[in-house]
C-alpha positions as CSV (number, residue, x, y, z in Angstrom):
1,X,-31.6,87.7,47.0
2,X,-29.1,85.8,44.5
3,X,-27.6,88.2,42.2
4,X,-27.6,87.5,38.6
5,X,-24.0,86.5,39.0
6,X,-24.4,84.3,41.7
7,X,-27.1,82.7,39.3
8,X,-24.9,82.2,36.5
9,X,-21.9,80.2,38.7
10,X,-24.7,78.0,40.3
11,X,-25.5,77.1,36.7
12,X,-21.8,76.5,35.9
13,X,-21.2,74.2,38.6
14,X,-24.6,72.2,38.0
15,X,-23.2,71.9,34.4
16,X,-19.5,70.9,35.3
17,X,-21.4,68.5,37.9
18,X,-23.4,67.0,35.2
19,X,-20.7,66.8,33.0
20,X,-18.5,65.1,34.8
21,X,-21.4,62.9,35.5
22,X,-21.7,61.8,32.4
23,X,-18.1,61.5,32.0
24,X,-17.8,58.7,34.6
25,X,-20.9,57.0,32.7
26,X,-19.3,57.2,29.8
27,X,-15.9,56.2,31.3
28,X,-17.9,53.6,33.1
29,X,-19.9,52.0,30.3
30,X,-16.5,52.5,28.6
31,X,-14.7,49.9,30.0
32,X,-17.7,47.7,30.3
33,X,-17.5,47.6,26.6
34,X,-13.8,47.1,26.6
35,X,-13.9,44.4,29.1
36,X,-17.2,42.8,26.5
37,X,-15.2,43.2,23.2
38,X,-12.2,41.4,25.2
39,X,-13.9,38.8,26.4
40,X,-16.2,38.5,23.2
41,X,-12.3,38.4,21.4
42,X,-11.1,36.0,23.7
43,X,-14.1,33.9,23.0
44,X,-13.9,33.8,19.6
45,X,-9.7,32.8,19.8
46,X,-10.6,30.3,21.9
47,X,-13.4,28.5,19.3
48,X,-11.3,29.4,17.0
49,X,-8.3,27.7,18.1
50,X,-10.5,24.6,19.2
51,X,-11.5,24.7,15.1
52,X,-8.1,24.3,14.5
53,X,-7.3,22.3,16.9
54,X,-10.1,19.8,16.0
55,X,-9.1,20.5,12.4
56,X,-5.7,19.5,13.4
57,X,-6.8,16.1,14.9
58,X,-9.0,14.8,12.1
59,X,-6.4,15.6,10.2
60,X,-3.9,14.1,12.2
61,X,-6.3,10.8,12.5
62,X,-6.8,11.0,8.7
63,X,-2.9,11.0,7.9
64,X,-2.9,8.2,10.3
65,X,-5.0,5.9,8.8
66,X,-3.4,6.9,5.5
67,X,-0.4,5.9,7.1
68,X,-1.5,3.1,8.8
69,X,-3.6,1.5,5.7
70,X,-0.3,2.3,3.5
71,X,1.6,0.5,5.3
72,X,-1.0,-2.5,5.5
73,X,-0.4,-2.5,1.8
74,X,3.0,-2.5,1.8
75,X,3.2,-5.7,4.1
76,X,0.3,-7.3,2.2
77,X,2.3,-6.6,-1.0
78,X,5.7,-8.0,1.1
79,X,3.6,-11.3,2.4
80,X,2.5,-12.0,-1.2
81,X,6.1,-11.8,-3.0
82,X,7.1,-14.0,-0.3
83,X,4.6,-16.5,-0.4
84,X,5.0,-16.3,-4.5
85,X,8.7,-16.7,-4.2
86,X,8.0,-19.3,-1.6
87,X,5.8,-21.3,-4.1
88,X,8.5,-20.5,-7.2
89,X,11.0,-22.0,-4.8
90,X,9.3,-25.0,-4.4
91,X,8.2,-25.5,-7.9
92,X,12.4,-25.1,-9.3
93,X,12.6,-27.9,-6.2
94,X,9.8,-30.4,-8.2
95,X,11.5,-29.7,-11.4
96,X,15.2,-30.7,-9.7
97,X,13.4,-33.6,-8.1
98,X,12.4,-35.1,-11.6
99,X,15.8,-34.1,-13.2
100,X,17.4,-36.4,-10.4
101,X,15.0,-38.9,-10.5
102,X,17.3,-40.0,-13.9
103,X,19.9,-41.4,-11.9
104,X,17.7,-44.4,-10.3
105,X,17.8,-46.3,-13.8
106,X,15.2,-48.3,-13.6
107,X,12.4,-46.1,-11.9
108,X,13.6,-43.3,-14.5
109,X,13.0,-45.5,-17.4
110,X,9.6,-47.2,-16.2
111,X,8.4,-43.0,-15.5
112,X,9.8,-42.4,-19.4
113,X,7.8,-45.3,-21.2
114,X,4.4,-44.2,-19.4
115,X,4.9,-40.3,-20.4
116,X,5.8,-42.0,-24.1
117,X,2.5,-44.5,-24.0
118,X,0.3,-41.8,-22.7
119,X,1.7,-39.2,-25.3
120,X,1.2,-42.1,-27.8
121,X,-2.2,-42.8,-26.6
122,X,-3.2,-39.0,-26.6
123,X,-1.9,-38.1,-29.8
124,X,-3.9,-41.3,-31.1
125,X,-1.7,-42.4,-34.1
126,X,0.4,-45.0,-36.0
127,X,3.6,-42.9,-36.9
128,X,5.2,-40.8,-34.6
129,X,8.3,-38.9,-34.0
130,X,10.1,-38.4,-30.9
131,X,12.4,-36.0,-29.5
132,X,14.2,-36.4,-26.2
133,X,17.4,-34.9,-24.6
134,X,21.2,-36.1,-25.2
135,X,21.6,-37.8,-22.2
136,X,18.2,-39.7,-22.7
137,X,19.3,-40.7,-26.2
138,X,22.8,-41.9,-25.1
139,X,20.7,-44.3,-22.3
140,X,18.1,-45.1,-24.7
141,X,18.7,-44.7,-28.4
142,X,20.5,-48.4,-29.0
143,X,17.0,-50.3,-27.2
144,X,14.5,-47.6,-28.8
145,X,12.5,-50.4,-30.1
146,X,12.4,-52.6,-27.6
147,X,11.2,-49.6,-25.4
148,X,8.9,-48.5,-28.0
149,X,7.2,-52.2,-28.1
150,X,6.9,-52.2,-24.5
151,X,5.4,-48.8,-23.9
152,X,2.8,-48.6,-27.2
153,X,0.4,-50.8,-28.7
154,X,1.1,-53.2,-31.8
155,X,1.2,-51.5,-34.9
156,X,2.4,-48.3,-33.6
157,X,5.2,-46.6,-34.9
158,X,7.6,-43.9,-33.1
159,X,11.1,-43.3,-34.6
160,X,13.3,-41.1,-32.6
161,X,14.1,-37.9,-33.8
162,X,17.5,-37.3,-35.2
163,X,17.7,-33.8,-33.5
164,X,18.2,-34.0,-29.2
165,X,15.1,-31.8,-27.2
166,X,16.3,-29.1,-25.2
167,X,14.9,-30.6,-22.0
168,X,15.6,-32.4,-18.6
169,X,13.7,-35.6,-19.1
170,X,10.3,-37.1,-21.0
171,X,9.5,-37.0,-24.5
172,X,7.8,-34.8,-27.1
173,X,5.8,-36.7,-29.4
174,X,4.8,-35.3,-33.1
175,X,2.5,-36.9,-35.5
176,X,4.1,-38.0,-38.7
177,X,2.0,-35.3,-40.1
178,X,3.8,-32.3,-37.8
179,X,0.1,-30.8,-37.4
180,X,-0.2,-33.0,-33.3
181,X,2.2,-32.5,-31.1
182,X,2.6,-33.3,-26.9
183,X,4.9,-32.2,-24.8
184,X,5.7,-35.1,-22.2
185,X,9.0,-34.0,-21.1
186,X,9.6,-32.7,-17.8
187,X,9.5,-28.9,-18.5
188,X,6.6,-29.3,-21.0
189,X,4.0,-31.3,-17.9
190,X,5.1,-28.2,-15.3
191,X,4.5,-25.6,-17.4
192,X,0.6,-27.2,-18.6
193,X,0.1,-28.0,-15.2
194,X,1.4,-24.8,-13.7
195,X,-1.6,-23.0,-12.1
196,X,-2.8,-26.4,-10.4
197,X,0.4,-27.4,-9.2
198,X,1.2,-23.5,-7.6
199,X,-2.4,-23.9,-6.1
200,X,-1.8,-27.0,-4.8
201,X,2.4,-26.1,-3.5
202,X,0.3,-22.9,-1.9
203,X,-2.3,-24.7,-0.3
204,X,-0.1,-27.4,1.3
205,X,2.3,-24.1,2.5
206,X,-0.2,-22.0,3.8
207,X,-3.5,-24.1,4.8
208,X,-4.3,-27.1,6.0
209,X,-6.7,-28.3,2.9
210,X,-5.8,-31.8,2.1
211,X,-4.8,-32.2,-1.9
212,X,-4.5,-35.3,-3.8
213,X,-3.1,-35.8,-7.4
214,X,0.5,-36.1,-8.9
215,X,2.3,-35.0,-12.1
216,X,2.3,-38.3,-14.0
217,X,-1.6,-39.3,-12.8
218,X,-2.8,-38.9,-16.2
């Protein structure tokens, strides 16, 4: 028969047993948690740095079209200065043309008497004044009747202007009055006929829509 010592080590041991039982569990479930809140962690980096990383590119992409829809600017704005300084090009060309057109005599002098009947004809009276530039009234000054008779109608009356026009070529025509005046010379028809004649120099440069009309049509 177990004495009451024996008793008491059985007991002992069961405990210890038990406890260390529980222990491994413990130990056991342990690391299973570990190894969970790793892999949970790990997890969680990984979305994480697939948020950034997606972040990252639509970013990225955004910055790129930015980029991309800057620099489509820039060129637009680099195209459009070139074609304007394309069509001021040509226009300082037209007026150059008309300046030379002085030396041929006799076509210069035929083109001035229509730009003086039509200012004539515009301005609608009987006494006019007109200014034109030094050189035109060295060439003209000693036959101003004659080319005055030629150009208006009878009973029209168009001294010429004691005081030269700061201009390439034509005539500016006043009324006797000072209160009508047209500007005929060559400066004065490109700058009223500006915007046509750019729109017309920049669709002949940059499309092929046919355009009629010239500076002295009327």
């Amino acid at each position: 028969m177990a004495t009451e010592s024996d008793q008491v080590k059985a007991l002992q041991r069961a405990i210890l047993e038990r406890a260390q039982e529980l222990s491994a569990e413990h130990v056991s479930q342990g690391e299973l948690t570990r190894a969970k809140i790793i892999a949970d962690a790990r997890e969680k980096i990984k979305l994480m740095e697939q948020k950034e990383l997606l972040a990252a590119r639509v970013h990225a992409d955004r910055e790129y079209q930015r980029q991309v829809q800057a620099s489509e600017l820039r060129i637009q704005a680099e195209l459009d200065r070139n074609r304007w300084g394309l069509v001021q090009a040509v226009m300082d060309r037209l007026l150059k043309q008309l300046i030379a057109l002085r030396d041929d005599e006799a076509g210069y002098e035929k083109i001035f008497k229509n730009l003086l009947r039509q200012g004539v004809e515009t301005i609608a009276g009987s006494s006019l004044v007109a200014s034109i530039s030094n050189d035109d009234r060295t060439r003209f000054q000693d036959n101003w009747e004659a080319i005055v008779k030629a150009s208006c109608a009878k009973g029209v009356e168009v001294k010429l202007s004691p005081e030269a026009c700061d201009c390439s070529g034509g005539v500016r025509l006043v009324s006797e009055q000072g209160d009508i005046m047209i500007d005929n010379t060559f400066e004065g028809i490109i700058e009223r006929r500006q915007q046509v004649l750019q729109r017309l120099i920049f669709e002949r440069l940059f499309s092929t829509l046919a355009t009629q009309g010239t500076v002295f049509d009327g």
